[in-house]
SETI-994500 format. One line per 10 residues: number of its first residue (from 1); their letters; for each residue x, z, y of N, C-alpha, C. Coordinates in steps of 0.2 Angstrom, whole numbers. Each point is the difference from the previous one (the first is absolute). Layout:
<nodes>
NUM) a) X,Z,Y,X,Z,Y,X,Z,Y; ...
</nodes>
This chain:
<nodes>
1) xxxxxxxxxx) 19,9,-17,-5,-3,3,1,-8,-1; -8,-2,-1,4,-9,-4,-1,-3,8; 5,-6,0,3,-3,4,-8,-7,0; -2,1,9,-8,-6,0,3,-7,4; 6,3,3,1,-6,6,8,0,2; 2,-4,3,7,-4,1,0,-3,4; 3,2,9,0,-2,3,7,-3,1; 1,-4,4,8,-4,1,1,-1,9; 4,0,0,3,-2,7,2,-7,1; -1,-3,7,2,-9,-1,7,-2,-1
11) xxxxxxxxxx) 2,2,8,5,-2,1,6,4,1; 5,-1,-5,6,2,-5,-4,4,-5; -3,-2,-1,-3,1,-7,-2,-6,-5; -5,-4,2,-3,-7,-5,3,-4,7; 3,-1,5,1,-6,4,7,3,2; 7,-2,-1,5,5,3,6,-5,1; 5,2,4,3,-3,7,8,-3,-6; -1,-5,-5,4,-2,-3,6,-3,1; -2,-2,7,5,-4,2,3,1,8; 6,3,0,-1,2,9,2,-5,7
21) xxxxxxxxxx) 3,-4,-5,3,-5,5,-5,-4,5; -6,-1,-2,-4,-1,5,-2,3,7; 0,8,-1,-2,4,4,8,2,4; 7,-2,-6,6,2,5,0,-4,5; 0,-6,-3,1,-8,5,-6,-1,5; -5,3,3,-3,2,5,1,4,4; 4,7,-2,4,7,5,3,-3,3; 5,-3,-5,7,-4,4,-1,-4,6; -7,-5,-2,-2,-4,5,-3,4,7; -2,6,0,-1,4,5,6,4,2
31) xxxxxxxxxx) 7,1,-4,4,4,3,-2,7,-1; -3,2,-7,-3,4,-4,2,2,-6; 0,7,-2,0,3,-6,-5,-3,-4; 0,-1,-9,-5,2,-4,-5,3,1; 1,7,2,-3,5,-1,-5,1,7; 4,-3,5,-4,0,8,-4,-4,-2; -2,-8,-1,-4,-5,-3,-5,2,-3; 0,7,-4,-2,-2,-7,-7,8,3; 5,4,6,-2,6,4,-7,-4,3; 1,-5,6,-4,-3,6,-6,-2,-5
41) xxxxxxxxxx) -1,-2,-6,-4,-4,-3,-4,5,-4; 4,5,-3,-6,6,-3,1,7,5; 5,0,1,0,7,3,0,2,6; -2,-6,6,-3,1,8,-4,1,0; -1,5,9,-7,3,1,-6,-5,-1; 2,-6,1,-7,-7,-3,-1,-1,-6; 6,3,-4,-1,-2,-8,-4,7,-3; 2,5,3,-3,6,-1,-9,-1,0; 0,-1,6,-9,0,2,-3,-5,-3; 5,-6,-2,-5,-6,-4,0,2,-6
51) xxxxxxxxxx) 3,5,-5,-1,3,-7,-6,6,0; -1,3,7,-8,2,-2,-4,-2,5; 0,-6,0,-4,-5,3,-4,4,8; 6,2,2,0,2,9,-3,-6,4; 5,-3,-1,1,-9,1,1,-5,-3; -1,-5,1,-3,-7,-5,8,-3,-2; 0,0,-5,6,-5,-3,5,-5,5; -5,-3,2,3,-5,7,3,2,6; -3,7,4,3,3,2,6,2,-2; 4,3,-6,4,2,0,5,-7,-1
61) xxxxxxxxxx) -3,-5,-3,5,-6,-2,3,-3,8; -5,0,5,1,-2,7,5,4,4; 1,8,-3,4,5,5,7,-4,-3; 0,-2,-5,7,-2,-2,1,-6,1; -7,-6,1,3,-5,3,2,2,6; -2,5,3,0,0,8,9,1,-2; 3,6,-2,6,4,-3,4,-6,0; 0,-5,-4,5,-7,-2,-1,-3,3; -5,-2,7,-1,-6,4,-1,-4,-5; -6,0,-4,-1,-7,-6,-8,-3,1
71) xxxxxxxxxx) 1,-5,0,-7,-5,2,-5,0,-4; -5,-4,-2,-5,2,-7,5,-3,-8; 2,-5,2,4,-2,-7,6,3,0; 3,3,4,7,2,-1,-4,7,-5; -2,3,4,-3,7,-4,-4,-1,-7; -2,-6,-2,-1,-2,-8,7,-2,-1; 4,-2,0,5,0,-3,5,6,-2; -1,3,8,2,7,-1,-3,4,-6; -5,2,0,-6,3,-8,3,-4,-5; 0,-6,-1,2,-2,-6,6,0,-4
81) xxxxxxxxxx) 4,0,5,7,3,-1,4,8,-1; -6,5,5,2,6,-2,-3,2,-6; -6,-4,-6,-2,1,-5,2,-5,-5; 4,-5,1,4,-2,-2,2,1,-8; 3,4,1,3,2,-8,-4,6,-5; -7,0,3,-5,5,-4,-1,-4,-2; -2,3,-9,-1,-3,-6,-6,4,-3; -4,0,-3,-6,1,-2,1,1,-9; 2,5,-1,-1,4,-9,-4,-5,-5; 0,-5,0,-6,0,-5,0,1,-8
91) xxxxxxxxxx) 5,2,-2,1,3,-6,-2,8,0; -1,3,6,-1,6,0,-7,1,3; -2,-6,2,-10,-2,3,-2,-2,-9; 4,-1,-3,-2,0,-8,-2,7,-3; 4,1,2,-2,9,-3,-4,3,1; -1,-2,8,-5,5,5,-7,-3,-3; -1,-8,-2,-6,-2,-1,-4,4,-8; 6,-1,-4,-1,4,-6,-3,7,0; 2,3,4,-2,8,0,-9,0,2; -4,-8,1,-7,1,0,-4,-5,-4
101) xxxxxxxxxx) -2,4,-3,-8,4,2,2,5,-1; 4,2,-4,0,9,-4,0,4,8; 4,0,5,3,4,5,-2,-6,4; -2,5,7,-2,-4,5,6,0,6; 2,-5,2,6,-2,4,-1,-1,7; 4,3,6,-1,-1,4,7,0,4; 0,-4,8,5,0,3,-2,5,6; 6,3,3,1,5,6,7,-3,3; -2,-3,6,5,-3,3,-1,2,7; 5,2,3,4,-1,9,0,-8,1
111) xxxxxxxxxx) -5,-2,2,1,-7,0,-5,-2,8; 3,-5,2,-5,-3,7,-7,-2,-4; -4,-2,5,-7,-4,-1,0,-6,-4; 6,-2,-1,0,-9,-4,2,2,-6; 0,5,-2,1,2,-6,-4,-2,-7; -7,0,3,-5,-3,-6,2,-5,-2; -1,-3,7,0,-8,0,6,-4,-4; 4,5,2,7,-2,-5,1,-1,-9; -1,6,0,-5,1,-6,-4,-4,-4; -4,-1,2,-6,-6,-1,3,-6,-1
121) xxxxxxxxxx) 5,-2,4,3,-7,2,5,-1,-6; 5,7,-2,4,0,-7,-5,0,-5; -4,2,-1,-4,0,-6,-1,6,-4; 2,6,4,5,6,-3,-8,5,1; -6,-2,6,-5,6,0,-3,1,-5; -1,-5,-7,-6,1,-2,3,5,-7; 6,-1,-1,5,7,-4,-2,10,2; -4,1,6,-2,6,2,-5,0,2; -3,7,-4,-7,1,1,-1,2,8; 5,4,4,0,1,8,7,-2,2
131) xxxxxxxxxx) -1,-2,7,6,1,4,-3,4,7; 6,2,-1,0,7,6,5,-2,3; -2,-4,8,4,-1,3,2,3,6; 7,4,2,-3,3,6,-2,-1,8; 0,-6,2,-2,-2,5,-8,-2,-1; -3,-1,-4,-7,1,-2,-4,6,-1; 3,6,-2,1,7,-2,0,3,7; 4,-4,5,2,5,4,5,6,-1; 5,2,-7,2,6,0,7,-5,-5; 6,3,1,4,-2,-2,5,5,-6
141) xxxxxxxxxx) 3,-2,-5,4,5,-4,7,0,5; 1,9,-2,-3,6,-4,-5,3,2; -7,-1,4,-2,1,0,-8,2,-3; -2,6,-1,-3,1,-7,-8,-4,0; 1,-1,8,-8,-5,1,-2,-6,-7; 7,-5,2,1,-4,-4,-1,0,-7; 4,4,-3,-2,0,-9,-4,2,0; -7,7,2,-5,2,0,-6,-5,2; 2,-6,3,-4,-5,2,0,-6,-9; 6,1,1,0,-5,-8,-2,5,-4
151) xxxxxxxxxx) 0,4,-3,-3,6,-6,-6,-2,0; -5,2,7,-7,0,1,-3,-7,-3; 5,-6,4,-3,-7,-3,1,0,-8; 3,2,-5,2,-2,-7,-4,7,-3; -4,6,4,-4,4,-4,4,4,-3; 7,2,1,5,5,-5,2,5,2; 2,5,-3,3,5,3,6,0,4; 7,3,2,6,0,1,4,-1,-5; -3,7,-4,4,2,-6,-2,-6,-6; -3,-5,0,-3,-5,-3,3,-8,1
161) xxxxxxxxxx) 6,2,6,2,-6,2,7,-1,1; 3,-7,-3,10,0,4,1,-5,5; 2,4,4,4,-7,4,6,-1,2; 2,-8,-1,8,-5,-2,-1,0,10; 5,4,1,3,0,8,9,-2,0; 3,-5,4,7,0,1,4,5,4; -5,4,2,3,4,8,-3,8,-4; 5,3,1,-1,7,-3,-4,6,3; 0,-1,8,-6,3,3,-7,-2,-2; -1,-2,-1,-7,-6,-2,-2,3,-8
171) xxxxxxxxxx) 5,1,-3,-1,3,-8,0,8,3; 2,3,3,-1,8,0,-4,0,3; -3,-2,5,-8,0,2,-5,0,-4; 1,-6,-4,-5,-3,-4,-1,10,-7; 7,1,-1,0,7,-6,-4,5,5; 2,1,6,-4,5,1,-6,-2,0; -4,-3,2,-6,0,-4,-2,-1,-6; 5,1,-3,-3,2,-10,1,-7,-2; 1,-5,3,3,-8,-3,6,-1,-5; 0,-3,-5,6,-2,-3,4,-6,6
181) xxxxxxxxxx) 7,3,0,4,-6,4,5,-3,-3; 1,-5,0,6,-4,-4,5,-2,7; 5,-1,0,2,-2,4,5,-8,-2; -1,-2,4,1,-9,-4,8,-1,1; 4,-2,-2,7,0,-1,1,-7,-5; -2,0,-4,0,-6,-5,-8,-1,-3; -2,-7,0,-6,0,-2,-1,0,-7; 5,0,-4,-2,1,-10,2,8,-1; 2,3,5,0,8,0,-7,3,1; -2,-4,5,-7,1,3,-5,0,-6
191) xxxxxxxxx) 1,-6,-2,-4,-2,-7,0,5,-5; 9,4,-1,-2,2,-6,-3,9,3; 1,0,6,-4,8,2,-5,-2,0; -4,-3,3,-7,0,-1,-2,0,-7; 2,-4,-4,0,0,-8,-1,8,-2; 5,2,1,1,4,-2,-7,8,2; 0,-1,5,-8,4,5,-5,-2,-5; 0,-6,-1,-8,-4,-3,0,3,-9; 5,3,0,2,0,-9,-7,4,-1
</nodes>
């Protein structure tokens, strides 16, 4: 089956967490694991609900100001420093731009509501024909809502499509519906499996 579309994941995929120290040296300042920090910001019942847009992004950012005791600027400084050391592929946003016009490209992201807008503001949207994001979706990966939602925007079949996920439930999801899944480890491994699908 020839391959129509290429779907990518954001983040630890094209945007991935390079540097920890940023996100250590704010646990420490709460008297905090890495991993508890890193929990409250994606993985609480507020971060849950703001990934399929239950609840407004703000609400969730405010459960954790409320969480810190942080003010309006302290919780900007908070955000900027727990993203801190995210770094944005752009050698690997080269690739991804290359693979159009022939295949049509699309993103499928677990992301909050500010997600476009980010996007947008990097310069990174206009490299995909769709983004599928799940707080505007409403449905989140593994979820089969989700990629069936991005298939139907780009006109393709399953078996007509790959998708570059970091997280391995997310690709086994995406096979059971007849998807090609790569699973991202290295992004020039990435490059040369997809190469290799398109041959």
């Amino acid at each position: 089956m020839e391959i129509k579309a290429i779907f990518f994941d954001f983040g630890g995929v094209i945007q991935r967490t390079e540097y920890q120290s940023p996100r250590q040296h704010l646990a420490q300042k709460f008297g905090m694991e890495y991993e508890d920090i890193e929990k409250i910001v994606f993985d609480s019942p507020t971060a849950r609900q703001a990934t399929v847009g239950e609840i407004k992004e703000a609400e969730h950012w405010s459960a954790i100001a409320k969480r810190f005791k942080l003010g309006k600027d302290e919780l900007e400084k908070f955000k900027s420093e727990f993203y801190g050391g995210d770094v944005i592929d752009h050698a690997f946003m080269q690739f991804i731009r290359s693979l159009r016009p022939k295949y049509k490209v699309g993103l499928i992201s677990n992301a909050l509501s500010d997600m476009r807008e980010y996007l947008i503001k990097q310069k990174l949207d206009d490299a995909f024909d769709t983004l599928t994001i799940s707080a505007e979706v409403k449905s989140a990966k593994p979820e089969a809502k989700i990629y069936l939602h991005a298939l139907e925007q780009v006109e393709v079949k399953a078996s007509e499509a790959v998708f570059v996920d970091d997280v391995a439930v997310n690709i086994e999801a995406c096979q059971k519906l007849g998807m090609h899944g790569i699973l991202f480890r290295d992004a020039n491994e990435v490059i040369n499996q997809i190469r290799k699908l398109l041959k």
